[in-house]
N, CA, C and O of each residue as an XYZ file, in Angstrom:
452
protein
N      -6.637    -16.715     18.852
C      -5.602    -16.059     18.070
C      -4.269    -16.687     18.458
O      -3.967    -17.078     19.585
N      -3.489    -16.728     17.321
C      -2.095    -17.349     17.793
C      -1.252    -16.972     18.347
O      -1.364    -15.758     18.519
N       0.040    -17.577     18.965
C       0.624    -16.550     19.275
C       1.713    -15.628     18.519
O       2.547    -14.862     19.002
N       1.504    -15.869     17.519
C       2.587    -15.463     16.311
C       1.893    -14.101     15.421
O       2.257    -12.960     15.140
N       0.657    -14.978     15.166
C      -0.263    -14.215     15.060
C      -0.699    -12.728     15.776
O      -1.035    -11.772     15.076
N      -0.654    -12.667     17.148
C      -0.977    -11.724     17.925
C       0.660    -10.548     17.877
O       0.602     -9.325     17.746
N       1.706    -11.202     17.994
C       3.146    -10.901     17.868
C       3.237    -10.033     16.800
O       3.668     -8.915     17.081
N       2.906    -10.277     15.491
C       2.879     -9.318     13.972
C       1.945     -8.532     14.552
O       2.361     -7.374     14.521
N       0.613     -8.619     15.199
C      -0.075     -7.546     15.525
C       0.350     -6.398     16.001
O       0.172     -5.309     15.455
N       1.135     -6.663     17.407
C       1.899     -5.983     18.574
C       2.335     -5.510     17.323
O       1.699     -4.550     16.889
N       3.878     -6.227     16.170
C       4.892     -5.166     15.817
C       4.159     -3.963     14.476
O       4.609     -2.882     14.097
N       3.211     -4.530     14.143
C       2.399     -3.649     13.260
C       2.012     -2.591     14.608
O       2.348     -1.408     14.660
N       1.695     -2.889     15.036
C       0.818     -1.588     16.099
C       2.126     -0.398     16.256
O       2.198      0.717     15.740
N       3.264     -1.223     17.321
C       4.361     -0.640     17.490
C       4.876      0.476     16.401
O       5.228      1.614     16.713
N       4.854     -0.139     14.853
C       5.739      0.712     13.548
C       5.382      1.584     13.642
O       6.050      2.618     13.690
N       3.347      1.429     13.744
C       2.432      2.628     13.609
C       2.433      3.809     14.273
O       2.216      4.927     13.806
N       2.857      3.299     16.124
C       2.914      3.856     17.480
C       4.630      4.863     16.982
O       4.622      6.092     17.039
N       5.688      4.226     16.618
C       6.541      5.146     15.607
C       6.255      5.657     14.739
O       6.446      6.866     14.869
N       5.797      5.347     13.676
C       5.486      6.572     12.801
C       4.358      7.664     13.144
O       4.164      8.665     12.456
N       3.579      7.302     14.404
C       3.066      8.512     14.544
C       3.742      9.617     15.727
O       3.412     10.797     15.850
N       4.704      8.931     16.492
C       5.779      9.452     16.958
C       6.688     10.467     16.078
O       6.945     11.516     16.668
N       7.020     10.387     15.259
C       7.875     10.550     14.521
C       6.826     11.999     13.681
O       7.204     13.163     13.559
N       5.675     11.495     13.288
C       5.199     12.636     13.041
C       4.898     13.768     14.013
O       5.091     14.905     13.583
N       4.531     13.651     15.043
C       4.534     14.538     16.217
C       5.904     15.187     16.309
O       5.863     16.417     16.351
N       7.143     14.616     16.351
C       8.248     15.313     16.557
C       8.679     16.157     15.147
O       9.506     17.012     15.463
N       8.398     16.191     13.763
C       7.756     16.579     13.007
C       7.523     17.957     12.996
O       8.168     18.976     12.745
N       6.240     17.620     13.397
C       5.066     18.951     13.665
C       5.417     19.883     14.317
O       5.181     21.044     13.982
N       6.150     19.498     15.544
C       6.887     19.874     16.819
C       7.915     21.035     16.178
O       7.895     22.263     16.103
N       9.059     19.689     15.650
C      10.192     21.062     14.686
C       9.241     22.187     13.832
O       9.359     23.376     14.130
N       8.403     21.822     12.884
C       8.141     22.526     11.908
C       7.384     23.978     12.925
O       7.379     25.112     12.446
N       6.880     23.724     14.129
C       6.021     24.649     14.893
C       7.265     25.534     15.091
O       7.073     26.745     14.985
N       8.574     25.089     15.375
C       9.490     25.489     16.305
C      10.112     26.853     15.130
O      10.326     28.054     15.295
N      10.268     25.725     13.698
C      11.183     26.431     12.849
C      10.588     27.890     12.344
O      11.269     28.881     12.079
N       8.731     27.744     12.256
C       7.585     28.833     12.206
C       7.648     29.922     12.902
O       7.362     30.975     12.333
N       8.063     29.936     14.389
C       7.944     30.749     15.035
C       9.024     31.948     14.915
O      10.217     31.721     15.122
N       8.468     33.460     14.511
C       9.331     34.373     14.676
C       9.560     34.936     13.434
O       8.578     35.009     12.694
N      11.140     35.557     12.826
C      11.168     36.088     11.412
C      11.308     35.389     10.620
O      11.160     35.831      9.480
N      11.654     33.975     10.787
C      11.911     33.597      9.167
C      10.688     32.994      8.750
O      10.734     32.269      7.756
N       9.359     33.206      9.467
C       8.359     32.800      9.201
C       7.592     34.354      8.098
O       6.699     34.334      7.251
N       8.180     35.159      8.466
C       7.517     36.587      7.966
C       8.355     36.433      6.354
O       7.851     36.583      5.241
N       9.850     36.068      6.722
C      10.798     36.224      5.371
C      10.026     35.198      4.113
O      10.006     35.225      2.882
N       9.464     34.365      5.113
C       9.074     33.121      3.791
C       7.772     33.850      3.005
O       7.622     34.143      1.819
N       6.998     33.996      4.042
C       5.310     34.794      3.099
C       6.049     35.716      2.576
O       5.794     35.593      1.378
N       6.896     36.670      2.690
C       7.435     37.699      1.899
C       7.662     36.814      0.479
O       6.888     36.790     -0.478
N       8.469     36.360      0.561
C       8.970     35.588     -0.526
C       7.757     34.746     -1.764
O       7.715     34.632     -2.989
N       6.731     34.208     -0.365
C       5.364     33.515     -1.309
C       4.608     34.350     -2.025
O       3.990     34.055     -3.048
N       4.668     35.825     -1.278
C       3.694     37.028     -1.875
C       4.302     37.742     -2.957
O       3.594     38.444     -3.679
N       5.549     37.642     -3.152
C       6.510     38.005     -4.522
C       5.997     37.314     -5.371
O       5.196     37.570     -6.270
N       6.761     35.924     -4.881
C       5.728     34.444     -6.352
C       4.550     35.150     -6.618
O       4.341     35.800     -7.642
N       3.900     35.032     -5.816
C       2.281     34.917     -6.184
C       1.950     36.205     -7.092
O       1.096     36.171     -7.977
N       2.856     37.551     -6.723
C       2.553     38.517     -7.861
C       2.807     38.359     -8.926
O       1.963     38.462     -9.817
N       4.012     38.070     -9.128
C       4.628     37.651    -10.537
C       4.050     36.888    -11.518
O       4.133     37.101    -12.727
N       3.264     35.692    -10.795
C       2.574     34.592    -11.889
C       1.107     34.655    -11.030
O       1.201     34.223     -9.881
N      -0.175     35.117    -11.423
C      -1.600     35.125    -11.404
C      -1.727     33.958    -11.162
O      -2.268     33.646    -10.101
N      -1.318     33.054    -11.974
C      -1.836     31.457    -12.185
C      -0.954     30.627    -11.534
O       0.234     30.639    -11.854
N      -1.485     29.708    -10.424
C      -0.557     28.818     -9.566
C      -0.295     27.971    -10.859
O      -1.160     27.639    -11.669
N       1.543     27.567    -10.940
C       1.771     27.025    -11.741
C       1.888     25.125    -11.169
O       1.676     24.143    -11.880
N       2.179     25.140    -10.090
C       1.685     24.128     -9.221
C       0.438     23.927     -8.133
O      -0.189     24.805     -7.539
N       0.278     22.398     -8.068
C      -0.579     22.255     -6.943
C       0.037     22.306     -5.494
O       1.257     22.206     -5.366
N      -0.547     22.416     -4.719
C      -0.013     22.616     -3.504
C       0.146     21.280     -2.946
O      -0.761     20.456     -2.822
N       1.670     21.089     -2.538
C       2.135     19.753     -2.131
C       1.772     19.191     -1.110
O       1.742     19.784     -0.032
N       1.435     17.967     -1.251
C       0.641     17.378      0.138
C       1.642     17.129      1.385
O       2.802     17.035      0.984
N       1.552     17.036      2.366
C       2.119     17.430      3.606
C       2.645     15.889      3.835
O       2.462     14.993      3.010
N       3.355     15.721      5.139
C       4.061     14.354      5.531
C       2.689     13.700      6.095
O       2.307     12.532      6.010
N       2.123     14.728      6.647
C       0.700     14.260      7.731
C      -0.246     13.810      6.529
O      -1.044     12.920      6.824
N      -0.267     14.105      5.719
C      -1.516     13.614      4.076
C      -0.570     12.317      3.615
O      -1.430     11.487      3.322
N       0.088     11.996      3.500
C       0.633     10.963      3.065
C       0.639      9.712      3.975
O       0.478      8.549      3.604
N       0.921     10.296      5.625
C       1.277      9.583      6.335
C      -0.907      8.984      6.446
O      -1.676      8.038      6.619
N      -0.876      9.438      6.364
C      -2.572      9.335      6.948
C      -3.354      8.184      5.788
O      -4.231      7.393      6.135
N      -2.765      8.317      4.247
C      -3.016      7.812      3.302
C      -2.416      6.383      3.332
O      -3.063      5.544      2.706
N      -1.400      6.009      3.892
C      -0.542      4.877      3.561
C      -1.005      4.365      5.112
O      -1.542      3.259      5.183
N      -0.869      4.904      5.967
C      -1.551      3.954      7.411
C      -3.237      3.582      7.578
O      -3.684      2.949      8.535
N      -4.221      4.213      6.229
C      -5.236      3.481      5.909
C      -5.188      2.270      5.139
O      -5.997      1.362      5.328
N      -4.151      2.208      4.162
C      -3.654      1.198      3.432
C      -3.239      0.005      4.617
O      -3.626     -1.160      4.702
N      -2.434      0.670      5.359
C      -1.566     -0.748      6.196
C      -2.990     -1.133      7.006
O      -3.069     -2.362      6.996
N      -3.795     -0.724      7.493
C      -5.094     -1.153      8.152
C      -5.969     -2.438      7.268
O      -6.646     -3.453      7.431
N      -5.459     -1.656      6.372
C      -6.444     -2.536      5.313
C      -5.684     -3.893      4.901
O      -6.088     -4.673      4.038
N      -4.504     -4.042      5.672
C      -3.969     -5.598      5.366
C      -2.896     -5.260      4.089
O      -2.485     -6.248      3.481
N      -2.381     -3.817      3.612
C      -1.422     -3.620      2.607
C      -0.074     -2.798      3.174
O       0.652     -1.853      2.866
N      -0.238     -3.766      4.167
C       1.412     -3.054      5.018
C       2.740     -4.314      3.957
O       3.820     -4.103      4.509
N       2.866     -4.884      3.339
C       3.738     -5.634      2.667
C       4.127     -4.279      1.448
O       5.166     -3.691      1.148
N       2.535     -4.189      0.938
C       2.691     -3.203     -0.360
C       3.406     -1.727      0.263
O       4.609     -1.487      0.365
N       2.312     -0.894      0.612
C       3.369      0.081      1.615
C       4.623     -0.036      1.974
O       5.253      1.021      2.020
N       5.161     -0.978      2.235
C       6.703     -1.076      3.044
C       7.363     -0.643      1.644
O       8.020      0.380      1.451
N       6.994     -1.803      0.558
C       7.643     -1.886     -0.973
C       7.415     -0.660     -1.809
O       8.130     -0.443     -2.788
N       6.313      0.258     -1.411
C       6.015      1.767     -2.334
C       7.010      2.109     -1.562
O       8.087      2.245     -2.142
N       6.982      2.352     -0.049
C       8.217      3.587      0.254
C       9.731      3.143     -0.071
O      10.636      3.973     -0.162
N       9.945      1.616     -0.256
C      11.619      1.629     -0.613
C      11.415      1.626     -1.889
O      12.478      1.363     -2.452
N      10.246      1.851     -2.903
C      10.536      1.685     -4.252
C      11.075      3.223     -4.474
O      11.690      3.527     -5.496
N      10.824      4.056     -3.548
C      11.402      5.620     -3.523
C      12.750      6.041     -2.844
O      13.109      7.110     -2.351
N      13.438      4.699     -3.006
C      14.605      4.771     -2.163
C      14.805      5.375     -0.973
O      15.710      6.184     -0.765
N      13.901      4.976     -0.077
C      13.554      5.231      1.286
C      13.438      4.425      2.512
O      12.341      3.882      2.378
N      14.026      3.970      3.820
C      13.898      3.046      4.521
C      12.378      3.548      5.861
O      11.687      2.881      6.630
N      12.454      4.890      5.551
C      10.817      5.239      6.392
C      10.340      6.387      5.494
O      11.030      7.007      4.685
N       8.766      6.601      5.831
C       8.149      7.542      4.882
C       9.343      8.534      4.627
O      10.039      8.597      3.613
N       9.474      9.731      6.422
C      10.132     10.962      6.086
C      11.488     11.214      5.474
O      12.019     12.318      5.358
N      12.122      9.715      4.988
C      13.059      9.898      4.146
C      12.721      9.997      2.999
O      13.666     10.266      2.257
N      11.462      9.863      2.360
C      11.242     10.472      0.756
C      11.272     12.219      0.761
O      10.833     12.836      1.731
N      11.675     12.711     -0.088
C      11.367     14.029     -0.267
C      10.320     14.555     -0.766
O       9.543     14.071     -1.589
N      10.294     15.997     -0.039
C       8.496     16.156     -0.004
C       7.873     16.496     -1.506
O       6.652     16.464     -1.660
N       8.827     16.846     -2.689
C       8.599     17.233     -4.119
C       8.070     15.520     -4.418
O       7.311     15.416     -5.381
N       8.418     14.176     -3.661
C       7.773     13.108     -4.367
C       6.653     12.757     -3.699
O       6.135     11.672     -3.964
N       6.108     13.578     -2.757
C       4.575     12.944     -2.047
C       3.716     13.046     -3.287
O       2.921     12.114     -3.166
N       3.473     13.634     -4.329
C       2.227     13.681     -5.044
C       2.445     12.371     -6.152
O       1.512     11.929     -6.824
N       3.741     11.880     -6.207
C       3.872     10.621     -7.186
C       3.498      9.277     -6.380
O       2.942      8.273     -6.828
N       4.135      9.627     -4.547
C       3.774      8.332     -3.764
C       2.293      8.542     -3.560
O       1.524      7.595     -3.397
N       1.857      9.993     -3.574
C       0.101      9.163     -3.227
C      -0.544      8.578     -4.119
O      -1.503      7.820     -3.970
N       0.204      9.069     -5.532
C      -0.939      8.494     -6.708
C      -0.131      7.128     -7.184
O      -0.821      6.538     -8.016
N       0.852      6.586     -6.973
C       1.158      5.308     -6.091
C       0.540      4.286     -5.960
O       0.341      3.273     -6.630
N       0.060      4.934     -4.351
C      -0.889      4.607     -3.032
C      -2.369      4.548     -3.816
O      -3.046      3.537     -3.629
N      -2.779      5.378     -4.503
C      -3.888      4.936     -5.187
C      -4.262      4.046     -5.635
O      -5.408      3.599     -5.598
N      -2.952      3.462     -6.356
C      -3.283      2.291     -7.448
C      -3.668      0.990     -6.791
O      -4.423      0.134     -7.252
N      -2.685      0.971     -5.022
C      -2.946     -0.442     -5.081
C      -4.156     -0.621     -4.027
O      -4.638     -1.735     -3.825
């Protein structure tokens, strides 16, 4: 193996070794922000929706961790060029700068290529 060769390896590994960093700290806040009343205020609020309309008028939005999991099978697969170019085609310089209302357009995206 070359040594240039092995070098893109390392910084592919590294992005990955960050973005799964990045999701952990993530998870971390979202555990943090869960804990206590404004976790009770929100189901209050979901169990209002949910009376009002019988019929989910949406699907349930896929998470940072479903996306992130979807696009780092892609970069495995040798489509880390394409990936880089889906997330800035969303005017984004890393995944968690897309907003989470566009994960269901970036996975079906991520499908195509």
């Amino acid at each position: 193996m070359s040594k240039t060769k092995l070098a893109i390896d390392v910084v592919t590994d590294l992005r990955n070794l960050a973005g799964s960093i990045e999701t952990l700290v993530f998870a971390l806040e979202s555990n943090k922000s869960e804990s206590g009343a404004p976790v009770e205020k929100k189901e209050t609020i979901e169990n209002k929706e949910s009376k009002k309309s019988p019929k989910p008028s949406k699907a349930k939005l896929p998470t940072l961790e479903d996306v992130r999991a979807k696009l780092a099978a892609l970069s495995q697969d040798g489509k880390q060029v394409q990936v880089k170019e889906l997330i800035t085609g969303f005017g984004a310089k890393k995944l968690s700068d897309i907003p989470v209302d566009k994960y269901p357009e970036l996975l079906e995206d991520a499908e195509k290529l």
